[in-house]
PDB file with one MODEL, atoms N, CA, C and O in Angstrom:
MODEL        1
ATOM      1  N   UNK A   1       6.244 -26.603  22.970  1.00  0.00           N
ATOM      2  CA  UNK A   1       5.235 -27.167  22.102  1.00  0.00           C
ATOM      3  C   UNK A   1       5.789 -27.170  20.683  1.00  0.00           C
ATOM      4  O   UNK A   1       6.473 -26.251  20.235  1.00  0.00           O
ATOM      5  N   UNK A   2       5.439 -28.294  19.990  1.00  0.00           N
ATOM      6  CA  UNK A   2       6.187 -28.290  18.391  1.00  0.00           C
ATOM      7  C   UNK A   2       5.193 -28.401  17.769  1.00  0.00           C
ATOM      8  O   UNK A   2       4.106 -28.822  18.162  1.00  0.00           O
ATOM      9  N   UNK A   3       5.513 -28.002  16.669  1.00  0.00           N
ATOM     10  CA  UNK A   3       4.230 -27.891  15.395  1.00  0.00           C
ATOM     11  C   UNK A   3       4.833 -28.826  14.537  1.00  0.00           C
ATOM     12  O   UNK A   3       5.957 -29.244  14.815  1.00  0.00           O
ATOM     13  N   UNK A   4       4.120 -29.290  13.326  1.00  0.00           N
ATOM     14  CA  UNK A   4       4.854 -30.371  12.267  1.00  0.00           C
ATOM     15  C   UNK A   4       4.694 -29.199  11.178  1.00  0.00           C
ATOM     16  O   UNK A   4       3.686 -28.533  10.942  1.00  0.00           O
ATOM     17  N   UNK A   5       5.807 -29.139  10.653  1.00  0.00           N
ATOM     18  CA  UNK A   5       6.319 -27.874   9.611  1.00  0.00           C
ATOM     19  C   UNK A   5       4.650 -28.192   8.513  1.00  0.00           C
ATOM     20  O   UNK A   5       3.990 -27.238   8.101  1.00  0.00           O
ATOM     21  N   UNK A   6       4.339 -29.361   8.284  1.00  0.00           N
ATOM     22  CA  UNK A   6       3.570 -28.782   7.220  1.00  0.00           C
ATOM     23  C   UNK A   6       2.251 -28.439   7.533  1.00  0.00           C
ATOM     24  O   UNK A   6       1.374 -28.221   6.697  1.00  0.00           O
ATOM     25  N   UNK A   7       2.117 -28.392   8.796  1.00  0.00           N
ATOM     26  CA  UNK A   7       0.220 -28.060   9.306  1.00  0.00           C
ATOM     27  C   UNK A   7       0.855 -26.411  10.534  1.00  0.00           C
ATOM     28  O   UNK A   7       0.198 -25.711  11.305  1.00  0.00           O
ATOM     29  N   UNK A   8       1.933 -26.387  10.262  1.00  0.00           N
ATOM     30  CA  UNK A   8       2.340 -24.798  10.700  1.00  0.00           C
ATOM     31  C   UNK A   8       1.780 -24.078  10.279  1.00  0.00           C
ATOM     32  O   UNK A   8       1.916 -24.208   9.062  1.00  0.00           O
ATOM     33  N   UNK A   9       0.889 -22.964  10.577  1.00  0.00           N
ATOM     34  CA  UNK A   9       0.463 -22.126   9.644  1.00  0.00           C
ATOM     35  C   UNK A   9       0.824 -20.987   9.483  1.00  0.00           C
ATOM     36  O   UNK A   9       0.164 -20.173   8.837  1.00  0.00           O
ATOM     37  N   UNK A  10       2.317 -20.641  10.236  1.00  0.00           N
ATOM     38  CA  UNK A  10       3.134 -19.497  10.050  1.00  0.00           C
ATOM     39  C   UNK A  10       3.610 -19.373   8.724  1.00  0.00           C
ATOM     40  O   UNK A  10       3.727 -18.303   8.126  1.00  0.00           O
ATOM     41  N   UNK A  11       3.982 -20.906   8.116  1.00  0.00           N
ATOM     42  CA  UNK A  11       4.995 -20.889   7.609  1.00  0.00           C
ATOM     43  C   UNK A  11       4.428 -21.037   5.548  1.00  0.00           C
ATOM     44  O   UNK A  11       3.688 -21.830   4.966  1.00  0.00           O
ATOM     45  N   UNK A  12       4.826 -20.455   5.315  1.00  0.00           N
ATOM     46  CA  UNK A  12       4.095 -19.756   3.606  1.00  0.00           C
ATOM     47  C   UNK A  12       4.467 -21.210   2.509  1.00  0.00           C
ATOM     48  O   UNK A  12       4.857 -22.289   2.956  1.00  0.00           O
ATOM     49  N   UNK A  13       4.309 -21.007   1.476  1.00  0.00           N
ATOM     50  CA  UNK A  13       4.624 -21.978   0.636  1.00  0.00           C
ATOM     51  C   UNK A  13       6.041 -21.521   0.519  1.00  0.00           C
ATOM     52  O   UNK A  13       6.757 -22.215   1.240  1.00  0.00           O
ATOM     53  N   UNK A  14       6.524 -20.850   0.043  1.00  0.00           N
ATOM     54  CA  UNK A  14       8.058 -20.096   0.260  1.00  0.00           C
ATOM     55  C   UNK A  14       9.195 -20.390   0.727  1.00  0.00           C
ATOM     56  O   UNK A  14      10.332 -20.046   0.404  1.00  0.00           O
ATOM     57  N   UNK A  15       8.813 -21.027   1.480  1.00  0.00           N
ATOM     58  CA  UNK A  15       9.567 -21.799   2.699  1.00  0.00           C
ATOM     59  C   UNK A  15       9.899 -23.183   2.340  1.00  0.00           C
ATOM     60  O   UNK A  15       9.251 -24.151   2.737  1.00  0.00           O
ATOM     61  N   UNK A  16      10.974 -23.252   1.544  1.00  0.00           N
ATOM     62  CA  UNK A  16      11.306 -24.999   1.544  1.00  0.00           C
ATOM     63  C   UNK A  16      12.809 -25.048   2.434  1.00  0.00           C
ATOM     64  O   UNK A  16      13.548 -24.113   2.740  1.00  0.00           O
ATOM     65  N   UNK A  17      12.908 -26.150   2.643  1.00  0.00           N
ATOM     66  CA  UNK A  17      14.168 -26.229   3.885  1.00  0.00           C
ATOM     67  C   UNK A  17      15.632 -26.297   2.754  1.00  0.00           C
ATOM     68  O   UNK A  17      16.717 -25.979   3.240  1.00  0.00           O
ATOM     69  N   UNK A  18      15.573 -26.658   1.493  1.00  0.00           N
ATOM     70  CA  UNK A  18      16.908 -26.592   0.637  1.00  0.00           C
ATOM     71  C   UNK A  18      17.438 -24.954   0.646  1.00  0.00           C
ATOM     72  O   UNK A  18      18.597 -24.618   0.887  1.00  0.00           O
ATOM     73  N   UNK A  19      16.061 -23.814   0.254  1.00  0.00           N
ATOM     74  CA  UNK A  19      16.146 -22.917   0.118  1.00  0.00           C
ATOM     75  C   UNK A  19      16.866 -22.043   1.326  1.00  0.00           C
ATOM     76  O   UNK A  19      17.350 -20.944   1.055  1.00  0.00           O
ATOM     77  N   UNK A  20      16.909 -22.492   2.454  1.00  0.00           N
ATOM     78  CA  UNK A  20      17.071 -21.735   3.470  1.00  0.00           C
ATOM     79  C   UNK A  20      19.227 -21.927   3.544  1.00  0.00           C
ATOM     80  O   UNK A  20      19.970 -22.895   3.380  1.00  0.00           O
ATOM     81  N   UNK A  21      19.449 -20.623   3.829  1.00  0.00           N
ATOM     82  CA  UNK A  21      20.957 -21.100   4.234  1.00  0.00           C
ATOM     83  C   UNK A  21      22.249 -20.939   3.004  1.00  0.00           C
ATOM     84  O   UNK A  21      23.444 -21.184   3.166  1.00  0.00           O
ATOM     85  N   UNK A  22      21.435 -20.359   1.537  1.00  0.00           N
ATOM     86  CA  UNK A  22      21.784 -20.718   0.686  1.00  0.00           C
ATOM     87  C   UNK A  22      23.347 -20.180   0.294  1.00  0.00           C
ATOM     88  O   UNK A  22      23.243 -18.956   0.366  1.00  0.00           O
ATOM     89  N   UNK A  23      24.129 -20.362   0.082  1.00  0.00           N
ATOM     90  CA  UNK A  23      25.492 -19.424  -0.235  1.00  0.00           C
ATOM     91  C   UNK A  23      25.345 -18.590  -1.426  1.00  0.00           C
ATOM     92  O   UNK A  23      26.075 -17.598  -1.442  1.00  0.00           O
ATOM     93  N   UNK A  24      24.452 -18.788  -2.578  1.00  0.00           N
ATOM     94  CA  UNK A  24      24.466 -18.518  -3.850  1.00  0.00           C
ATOM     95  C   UNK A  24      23.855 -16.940  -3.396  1.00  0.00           C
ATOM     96  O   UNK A  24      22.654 -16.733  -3.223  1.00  0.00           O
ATOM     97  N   UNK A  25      24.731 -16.079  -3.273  1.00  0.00           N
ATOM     98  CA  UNK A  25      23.636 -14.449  -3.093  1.00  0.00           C
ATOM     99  C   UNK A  25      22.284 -13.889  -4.000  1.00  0.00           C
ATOM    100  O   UNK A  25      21.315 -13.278  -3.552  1.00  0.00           O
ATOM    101  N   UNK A  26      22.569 -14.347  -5.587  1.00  0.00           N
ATOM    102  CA  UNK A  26      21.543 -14.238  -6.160  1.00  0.00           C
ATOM    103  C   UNK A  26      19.879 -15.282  -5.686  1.00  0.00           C
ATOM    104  O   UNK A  26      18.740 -14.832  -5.563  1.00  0.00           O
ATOM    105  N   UNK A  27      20.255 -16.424  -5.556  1.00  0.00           N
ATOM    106  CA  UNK A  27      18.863 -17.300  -5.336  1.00  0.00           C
ATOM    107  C   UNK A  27      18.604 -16.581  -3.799  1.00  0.00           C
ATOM    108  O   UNK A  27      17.446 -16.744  -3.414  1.00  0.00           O
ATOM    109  N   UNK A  28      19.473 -15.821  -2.864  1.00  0.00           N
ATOM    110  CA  UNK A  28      18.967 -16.060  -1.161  1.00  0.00           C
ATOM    111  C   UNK A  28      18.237 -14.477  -1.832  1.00  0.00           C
ATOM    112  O   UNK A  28      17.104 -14.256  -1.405  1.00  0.00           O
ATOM    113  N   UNK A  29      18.629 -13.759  -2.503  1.00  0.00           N
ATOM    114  CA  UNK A  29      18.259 -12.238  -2.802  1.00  0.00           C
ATOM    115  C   UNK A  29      16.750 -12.611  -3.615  1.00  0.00           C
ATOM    116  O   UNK A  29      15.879 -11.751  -3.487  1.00  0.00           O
ATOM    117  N   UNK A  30      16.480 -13.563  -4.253  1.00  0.00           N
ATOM    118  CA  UNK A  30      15.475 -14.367  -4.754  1.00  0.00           C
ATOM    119  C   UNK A  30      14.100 -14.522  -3.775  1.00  0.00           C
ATOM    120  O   UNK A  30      12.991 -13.989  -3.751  1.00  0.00           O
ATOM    121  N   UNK A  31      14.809 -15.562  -2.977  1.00  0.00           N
ATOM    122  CA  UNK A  31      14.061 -16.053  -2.238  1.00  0.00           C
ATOM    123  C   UNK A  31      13.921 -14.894  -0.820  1.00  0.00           C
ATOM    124  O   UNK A  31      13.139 -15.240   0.066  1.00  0.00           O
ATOM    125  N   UNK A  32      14.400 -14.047  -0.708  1.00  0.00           N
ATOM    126  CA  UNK A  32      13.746 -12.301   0.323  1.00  0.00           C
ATOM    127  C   UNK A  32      12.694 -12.251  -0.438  1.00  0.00           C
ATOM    128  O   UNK A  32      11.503 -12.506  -0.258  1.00  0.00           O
ATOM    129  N   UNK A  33      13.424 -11.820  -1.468  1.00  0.00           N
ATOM    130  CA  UNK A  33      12.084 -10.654  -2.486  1.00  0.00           C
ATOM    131  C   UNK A  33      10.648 -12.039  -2.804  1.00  0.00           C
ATOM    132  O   UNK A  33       9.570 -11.466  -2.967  1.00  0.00           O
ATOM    133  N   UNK A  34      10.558 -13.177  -2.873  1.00  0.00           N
ATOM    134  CA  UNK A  34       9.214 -14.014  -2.644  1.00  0.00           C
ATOM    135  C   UNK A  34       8.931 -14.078  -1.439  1.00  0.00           C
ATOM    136  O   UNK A  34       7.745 -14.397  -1.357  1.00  0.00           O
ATOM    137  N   UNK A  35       9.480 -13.918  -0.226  1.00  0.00           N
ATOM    138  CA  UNK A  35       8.889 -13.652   0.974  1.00  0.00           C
ATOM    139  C   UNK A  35       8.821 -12.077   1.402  1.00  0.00           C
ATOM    140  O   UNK A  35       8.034 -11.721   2.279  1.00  0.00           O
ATOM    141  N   UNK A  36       9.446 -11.404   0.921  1.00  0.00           N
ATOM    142  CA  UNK A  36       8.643 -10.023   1.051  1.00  0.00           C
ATOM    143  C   UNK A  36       7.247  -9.735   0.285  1.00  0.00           C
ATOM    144  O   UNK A  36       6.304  -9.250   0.912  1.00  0.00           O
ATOM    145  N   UNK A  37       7.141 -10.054  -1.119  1.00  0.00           N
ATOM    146  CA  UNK A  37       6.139 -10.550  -1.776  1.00  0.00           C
ATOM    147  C   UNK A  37       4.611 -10.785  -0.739  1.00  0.00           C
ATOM    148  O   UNK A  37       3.614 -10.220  -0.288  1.00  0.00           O
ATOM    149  N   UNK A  38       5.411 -12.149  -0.814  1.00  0.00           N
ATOM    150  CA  UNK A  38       4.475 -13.418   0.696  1.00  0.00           C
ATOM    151  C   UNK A  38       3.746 -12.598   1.350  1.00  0.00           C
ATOM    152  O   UNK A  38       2.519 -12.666   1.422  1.00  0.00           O
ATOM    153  N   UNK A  39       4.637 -11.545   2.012  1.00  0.00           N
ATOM    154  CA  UNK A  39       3.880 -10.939   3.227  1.00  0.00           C
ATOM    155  C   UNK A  39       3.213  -9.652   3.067  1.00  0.00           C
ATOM    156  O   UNK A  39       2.498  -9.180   3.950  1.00  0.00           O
ATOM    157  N   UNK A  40       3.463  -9.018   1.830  1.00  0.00           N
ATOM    158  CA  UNK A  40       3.074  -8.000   1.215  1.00  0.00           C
ATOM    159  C   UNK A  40       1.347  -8.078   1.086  1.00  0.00           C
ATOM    160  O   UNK A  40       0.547  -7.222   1.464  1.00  0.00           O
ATOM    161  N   UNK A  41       1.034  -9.495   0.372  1.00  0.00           N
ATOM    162  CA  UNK A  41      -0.018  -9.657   0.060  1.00  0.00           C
ATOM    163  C   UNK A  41      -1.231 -10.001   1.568  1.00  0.00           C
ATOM    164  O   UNK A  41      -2.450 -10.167   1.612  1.00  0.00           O
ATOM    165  N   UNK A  42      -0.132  -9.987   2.650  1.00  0.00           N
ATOM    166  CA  UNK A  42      -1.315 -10.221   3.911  1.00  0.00           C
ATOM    167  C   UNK A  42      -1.569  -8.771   4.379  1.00  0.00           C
ATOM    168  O   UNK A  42      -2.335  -8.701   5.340  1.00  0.00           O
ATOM    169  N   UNK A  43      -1.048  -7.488   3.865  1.00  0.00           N
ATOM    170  CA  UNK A  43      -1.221  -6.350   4.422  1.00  0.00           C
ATOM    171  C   UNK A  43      -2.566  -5.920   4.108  1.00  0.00           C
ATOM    172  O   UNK A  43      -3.041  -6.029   2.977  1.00  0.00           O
ATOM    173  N   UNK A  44      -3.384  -5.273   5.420  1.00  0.00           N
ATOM    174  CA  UNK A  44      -5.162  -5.135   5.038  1.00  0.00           C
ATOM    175  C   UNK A  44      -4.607  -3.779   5.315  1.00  0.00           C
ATOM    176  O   UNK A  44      -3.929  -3.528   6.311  1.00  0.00           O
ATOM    177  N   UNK A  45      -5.044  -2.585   4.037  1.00  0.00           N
ATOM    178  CA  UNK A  45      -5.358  -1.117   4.363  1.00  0.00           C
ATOM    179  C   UNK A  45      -6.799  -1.061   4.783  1.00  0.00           C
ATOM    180  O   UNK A  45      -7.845  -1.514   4.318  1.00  0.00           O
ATOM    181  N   UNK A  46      -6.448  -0.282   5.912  1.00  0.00           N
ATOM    182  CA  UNK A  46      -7.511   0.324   6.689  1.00  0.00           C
ATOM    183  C   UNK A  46      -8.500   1.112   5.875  1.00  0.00           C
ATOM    184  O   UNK A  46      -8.041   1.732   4.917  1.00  0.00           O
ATOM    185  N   UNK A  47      -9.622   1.171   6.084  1.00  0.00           N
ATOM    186  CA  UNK A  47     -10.710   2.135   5.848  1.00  0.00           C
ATOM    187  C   UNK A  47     -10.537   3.530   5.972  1.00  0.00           C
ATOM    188  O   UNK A  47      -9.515   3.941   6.522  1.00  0.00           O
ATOM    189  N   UNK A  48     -11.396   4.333   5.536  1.00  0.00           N
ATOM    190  CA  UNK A  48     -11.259   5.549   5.737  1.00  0.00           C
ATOM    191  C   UNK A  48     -11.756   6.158   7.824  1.00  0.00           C
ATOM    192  O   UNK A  48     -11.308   6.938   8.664  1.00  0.00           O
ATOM    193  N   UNK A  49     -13.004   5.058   7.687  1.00  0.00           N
ATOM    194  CA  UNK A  49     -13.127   5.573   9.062  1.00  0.00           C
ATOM    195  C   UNK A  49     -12.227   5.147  10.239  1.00  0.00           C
ATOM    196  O   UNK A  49     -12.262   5.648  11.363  1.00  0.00           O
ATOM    197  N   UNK A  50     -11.340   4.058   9.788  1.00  0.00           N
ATOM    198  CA  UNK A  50     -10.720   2.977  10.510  1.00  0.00           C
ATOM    199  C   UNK A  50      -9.280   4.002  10.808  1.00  0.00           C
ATOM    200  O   UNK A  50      -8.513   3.963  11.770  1.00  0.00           O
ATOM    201  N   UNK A  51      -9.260   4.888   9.617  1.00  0.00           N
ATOM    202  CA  UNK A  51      -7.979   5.377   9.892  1.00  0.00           C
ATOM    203  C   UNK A  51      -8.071   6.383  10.265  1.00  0.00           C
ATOM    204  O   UNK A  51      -6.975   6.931  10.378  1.00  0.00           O
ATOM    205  N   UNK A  52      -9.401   7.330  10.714  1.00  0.00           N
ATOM    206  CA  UNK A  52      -9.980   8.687  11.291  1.00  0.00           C
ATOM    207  C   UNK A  52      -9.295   7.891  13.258  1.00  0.00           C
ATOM    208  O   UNK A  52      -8.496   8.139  14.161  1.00  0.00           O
ATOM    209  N   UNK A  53     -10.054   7.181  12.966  1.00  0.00           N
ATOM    210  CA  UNK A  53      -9.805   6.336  14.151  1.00  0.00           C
ATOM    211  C   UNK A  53      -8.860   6.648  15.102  1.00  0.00           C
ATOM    212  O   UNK A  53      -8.719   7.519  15.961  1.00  0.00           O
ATOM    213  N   UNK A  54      -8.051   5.369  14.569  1.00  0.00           N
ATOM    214  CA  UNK A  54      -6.478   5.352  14.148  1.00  0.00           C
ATOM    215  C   UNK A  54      -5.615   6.635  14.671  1.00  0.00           C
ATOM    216  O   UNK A  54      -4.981   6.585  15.725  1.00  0.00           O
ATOM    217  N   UNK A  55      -5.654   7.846  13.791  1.00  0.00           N
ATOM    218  CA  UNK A  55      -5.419   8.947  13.954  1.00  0.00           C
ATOM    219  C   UNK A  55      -5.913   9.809  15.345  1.00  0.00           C
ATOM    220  O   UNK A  55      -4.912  10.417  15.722  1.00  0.00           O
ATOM    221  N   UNK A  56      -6.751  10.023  16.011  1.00  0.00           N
ATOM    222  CA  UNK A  56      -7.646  10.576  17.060  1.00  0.00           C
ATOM    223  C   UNK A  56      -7.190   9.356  17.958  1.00  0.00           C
ATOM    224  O   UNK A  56      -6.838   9.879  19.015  1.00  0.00           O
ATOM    225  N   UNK A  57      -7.036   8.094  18.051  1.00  0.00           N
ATOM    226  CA  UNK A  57      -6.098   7.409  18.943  1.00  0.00           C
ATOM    227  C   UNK A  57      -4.534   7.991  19.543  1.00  0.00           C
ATOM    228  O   UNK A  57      -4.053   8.204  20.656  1.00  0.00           O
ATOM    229  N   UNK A  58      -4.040   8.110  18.024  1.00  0.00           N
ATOM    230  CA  UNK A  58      -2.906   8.329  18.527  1.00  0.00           C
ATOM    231  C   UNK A  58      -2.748   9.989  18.881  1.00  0.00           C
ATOM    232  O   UNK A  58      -1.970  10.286  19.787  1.00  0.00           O
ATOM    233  N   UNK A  59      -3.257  10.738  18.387  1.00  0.00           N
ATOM    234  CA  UNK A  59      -3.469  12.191  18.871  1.00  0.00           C
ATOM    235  C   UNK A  59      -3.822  12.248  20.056  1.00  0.00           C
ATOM    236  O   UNK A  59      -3.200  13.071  20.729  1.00  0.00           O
ATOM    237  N   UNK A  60      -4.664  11.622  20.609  1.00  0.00           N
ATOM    238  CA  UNK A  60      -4.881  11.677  22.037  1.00  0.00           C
ATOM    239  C   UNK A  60      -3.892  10.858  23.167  1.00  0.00           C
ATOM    240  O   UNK A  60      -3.972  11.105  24.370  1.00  0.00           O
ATOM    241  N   UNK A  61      -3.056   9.961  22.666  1.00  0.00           N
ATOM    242  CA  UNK A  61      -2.126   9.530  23.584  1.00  0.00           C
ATOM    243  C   UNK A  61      -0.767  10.402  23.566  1.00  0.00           C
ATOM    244  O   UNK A  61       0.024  10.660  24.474  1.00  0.00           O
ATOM    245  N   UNK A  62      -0.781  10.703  22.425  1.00  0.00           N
ATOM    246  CA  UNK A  62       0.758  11.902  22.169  1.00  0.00           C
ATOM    247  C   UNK A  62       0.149  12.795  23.301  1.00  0.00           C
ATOM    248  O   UNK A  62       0.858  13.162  24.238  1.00  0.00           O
ATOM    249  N   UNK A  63      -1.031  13.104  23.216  1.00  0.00           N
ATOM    250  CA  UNK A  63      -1.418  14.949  24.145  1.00  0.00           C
ATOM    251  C   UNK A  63      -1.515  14.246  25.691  1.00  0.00           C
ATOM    252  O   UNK A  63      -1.111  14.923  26.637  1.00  0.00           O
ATOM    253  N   UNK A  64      -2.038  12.928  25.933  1.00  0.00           N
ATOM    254  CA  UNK A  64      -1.875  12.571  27.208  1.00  0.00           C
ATOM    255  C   UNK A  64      -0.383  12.708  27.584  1.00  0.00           C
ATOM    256  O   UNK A  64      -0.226  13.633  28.381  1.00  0.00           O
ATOM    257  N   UNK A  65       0.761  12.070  27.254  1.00  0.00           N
ATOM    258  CA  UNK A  65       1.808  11.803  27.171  1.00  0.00           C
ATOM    259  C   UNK A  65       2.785  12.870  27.461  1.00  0.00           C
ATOM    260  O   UNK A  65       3.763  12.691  28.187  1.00  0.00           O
ATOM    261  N   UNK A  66       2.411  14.323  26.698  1.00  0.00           N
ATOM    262  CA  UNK A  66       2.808  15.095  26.551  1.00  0.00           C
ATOM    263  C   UNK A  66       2.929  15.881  28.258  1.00  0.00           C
ATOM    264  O   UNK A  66       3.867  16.280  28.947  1.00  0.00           O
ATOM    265  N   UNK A  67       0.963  15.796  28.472  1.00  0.00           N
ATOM    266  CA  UNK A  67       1.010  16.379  29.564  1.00  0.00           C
ATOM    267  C   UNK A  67       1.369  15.844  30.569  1.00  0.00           C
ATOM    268  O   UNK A  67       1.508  16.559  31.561  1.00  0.00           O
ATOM    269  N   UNK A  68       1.676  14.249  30.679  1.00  0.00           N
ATOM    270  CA  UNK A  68       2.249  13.686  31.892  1.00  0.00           C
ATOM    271  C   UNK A  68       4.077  13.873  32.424  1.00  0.00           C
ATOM    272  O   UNK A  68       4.750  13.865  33.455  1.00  0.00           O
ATOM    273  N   UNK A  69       4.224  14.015  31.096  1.00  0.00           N
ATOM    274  CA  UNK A  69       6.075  14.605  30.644  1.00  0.00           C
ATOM    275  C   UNK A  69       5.943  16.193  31.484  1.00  0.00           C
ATOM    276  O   UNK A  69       6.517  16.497  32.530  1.00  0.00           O
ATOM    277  N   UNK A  70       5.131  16.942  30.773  1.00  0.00           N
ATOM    278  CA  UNK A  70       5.086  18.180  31.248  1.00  0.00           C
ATOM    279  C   UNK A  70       4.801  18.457  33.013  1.00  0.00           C
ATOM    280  O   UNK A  70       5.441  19.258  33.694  1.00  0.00           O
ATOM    281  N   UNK A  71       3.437  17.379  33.612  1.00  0.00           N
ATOM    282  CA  UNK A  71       3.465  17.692  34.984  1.00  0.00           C
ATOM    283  C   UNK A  71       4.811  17.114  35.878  1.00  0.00           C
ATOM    284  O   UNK A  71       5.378  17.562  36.874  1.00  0.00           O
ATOM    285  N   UNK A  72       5.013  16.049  35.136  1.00  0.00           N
ATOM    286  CA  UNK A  72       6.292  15.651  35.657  1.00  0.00           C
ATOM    287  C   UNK A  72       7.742  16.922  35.716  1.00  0.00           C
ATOM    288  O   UNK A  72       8.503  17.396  36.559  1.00  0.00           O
ATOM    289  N   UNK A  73       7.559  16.998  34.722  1.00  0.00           N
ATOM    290  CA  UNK A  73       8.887  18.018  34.413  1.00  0.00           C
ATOM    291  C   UNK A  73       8.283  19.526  35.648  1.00  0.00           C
ATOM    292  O   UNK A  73       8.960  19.925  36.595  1.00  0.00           O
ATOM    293  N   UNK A  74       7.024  20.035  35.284  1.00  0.00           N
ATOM    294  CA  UNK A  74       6.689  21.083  36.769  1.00  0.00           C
ATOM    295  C   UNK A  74       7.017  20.408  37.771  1.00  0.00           C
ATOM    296  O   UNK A  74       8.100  20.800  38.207  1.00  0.00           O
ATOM    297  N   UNK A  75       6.393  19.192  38.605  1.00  0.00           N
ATOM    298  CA  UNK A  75       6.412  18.969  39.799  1.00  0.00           C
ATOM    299  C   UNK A  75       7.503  18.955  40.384  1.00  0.00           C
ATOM    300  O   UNK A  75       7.624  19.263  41.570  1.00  0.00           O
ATOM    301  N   UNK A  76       8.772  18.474  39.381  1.00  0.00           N
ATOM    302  CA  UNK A  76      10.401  17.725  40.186  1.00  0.00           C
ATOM    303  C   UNK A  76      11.157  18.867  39.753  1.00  0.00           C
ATOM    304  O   UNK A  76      12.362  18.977  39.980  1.00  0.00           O
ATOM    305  N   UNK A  77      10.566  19.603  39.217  1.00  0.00           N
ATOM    306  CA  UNK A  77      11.381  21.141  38.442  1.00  0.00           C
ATOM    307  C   UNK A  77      11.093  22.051  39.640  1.00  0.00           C
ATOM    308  O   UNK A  77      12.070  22.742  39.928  1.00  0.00           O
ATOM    309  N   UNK A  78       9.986  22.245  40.441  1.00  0.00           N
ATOM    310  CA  UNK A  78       9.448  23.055  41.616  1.00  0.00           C
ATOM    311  C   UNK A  78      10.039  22.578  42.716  1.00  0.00           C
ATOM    312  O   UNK A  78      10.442  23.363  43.574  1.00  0.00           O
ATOM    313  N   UNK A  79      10.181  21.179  42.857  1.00  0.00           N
ATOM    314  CA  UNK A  79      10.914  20.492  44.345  1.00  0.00           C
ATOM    315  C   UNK A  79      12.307  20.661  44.282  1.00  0.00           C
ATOM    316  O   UNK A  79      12.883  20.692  45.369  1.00  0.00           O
ATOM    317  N   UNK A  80      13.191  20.812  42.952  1.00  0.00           N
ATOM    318  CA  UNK A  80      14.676  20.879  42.953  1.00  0.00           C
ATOM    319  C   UNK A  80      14.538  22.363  43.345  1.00  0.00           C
ATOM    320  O   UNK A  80      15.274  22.727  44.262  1.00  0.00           O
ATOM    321  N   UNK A  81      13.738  23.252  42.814  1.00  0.00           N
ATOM    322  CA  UNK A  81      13.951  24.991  43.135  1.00  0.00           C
ATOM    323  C   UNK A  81      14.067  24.991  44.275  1.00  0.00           C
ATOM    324  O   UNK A  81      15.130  25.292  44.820  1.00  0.00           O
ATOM    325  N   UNK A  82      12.931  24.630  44.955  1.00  0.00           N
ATOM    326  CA  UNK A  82      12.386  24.856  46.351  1.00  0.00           C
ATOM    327  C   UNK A  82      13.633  24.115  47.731  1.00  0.00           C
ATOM    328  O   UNK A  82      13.880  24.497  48.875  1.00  0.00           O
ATOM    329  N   UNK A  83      14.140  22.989  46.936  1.00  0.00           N
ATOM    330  CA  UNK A  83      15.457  22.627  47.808  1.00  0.00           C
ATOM    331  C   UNK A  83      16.601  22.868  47.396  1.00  0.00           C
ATOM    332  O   UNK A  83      17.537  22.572  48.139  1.00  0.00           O
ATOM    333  N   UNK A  84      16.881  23.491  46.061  1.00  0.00           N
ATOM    334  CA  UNK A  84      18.389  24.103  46.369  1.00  0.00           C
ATOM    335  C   UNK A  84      18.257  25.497  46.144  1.00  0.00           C
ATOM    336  O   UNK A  84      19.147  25.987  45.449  1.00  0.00           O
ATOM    337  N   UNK A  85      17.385  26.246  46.551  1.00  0.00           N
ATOM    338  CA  UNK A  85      17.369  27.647  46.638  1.00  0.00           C
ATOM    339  C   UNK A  85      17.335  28.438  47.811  1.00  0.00           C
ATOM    340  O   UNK A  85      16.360  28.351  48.557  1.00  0.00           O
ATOM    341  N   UNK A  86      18.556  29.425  48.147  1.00  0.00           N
ATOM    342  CA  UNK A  86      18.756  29.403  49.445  1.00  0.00           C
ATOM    343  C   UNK A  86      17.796  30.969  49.636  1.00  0.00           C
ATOM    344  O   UNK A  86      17.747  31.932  48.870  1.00  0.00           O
ATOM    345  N   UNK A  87      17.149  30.759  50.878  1.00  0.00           N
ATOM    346  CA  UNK A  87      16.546  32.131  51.183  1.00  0.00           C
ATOM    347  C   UNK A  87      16.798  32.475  52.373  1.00  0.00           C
ATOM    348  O   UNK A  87      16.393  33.554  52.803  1.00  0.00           O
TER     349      UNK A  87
ENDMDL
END
């Protein structure tokens, strides 16, 4: 599927096609820092509750994670004992 560059809506004002490719290191070091800029200004900080959130999300997948690592590591840690331990 093709888009027509100017109803793209990926693509920023920033973006002209001369600019792209440029050899000159100062204008291409130019034209980063207006598209870092660019994208700087689409960053939304989260709320306070948004980031309580956020936080208690990822706390609870680290501790899931943790313990699935851990039963894993008992279960295949008990079956290697149990078969190479001679009695």
């Amino acid at each position: 599927m093709s888009v027509h560059p100017e109803t793209d809506p990926t693509r920023g004002d920033f973006e002209q096609e001369s600019n792209i490719g440029t050899k000159n290191p100062f204008k291409a070091c130019w034209i980063f820092l207006q598209q870092v800029f660019a994208e700087l200004r689409k960053v939304v900080t989260p709320t306070g509750r948004e980031m309580v959130t956020y936080t208690i999300a990822v706390v609870a997948f680290v501790v899931c994670m943790i313990l699935l690592v851990f039963g894993m590591d008992f279960v295949f840690g008990s079956l290697a004992r149990t078969l190479f331990t001679a009695h």
